[in-house]
Each structure stands twice: as structure tokens, then as C-alpha cells.
C-alpha positions in Angstrom: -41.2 13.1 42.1 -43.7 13.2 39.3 -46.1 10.6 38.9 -47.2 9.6 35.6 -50.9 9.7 34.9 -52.4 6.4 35.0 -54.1 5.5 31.1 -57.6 3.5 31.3 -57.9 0.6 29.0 -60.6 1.0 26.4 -63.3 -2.3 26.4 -63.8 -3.3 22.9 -66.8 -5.8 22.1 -68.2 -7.2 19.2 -71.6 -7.8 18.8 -74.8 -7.4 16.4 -77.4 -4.6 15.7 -80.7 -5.9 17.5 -82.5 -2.2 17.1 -82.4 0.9 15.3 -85.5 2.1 16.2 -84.4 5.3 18.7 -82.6 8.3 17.0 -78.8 8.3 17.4 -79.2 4.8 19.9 -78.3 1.2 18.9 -78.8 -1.6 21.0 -76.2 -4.2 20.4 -76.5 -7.7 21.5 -72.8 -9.1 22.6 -73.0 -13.3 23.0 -70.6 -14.9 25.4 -70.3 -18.6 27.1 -70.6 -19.1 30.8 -69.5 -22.1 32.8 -72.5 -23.5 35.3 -70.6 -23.8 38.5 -72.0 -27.0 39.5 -72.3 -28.6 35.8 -69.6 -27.5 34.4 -71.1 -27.0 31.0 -70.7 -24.3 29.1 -74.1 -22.6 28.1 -74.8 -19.5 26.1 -75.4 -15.6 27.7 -76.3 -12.6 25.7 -76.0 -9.0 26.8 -77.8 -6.2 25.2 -76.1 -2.7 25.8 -77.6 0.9 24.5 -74.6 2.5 21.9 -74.5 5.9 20.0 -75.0 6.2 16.9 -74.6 9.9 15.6 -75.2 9.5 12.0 -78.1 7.0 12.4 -75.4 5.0 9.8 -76.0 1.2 11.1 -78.8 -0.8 10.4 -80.7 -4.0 12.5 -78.3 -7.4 12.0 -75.0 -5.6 11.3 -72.1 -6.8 13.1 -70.4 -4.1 14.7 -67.7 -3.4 17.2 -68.7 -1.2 19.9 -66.0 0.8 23.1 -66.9 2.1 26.3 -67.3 5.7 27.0 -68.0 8.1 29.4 -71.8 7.9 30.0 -73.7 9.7 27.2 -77.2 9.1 29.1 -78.9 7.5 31.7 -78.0 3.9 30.2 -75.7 4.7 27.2 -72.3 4.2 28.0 -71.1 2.5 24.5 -70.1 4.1 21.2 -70.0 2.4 18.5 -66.9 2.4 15.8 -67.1 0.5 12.8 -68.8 -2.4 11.3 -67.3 -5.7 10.6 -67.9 -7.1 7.2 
């Protein structure tokens, strides 16, 4: 019997350009709600991951759209694709 290879699903976030100061890295800062357990209010969280950026091609307050990859260094594990208009 021949077993068919299981695909990963690709994460896909949106976010926004909070640095372009290191060559070919981005940091992108991705904004989601949280519910307090005990509150239950809803209160904001953002999340700041490390993307690559080959061609150095997106600048600080773009909003881009960033996938997970296999790790590219010791904390870039994000690419990024295209920018949102």
C-alpha cells in the first residue's frame, strides 16, 4: 500500500515593516487580540518576527504579508512575499 506524502500548510500573516536596518532582514510586527482569562476582555498583542528580504525591496511602515519557511538563521524563519497596498 502506498501512502501519500503528507503536504504542510503554509502560515500566512499580515503585518507591518517596523525595521529595515539589517541587510536582507525585516522585522515585521503582526497585531492580534487576546481574551484575558479571567476578564474576558479582549486586549491588544503584537508579535515581532525576523523575515528575509533578498532584494532589500521593502521599506519601514509597509504593510506586507509574510509565510513561514524553513529556518534561514538562528531566528529567521519568515519570508516575506508581497506588499499590500
Amino acid at each position: 500500500m502506498a501512502q501519500t506524502p503528507k503536504t504542510k500548510k503554509i502560515r500566512k500573516i499580515i503585518g507591518v515593516v517596523v525595521s529595515d536596518k539589517m541587510m536582507k532582514t525585516r522585522v515585521v510586527a503582526v497585531a492580534s487580540l487576546k481574551k484575558h482569562p479571567k476578564y474576558l476582555k479582549y486586549y491588544k498583542v503584537t508579535t515581532k518576527f525576523k523575515a528575509h528580504d533578498e532584494n532589500n525591496e521593502y521599506k519601514m511602515g509597509d504593510k506586507v504579508t509574510i509565510e513561514e519557511s524553513r529556518p534561514l538563521s538562528r531566528e529567521k524563519r519568515w519570508r516575506i512575499i508581497n506588499k499590500i497596498a
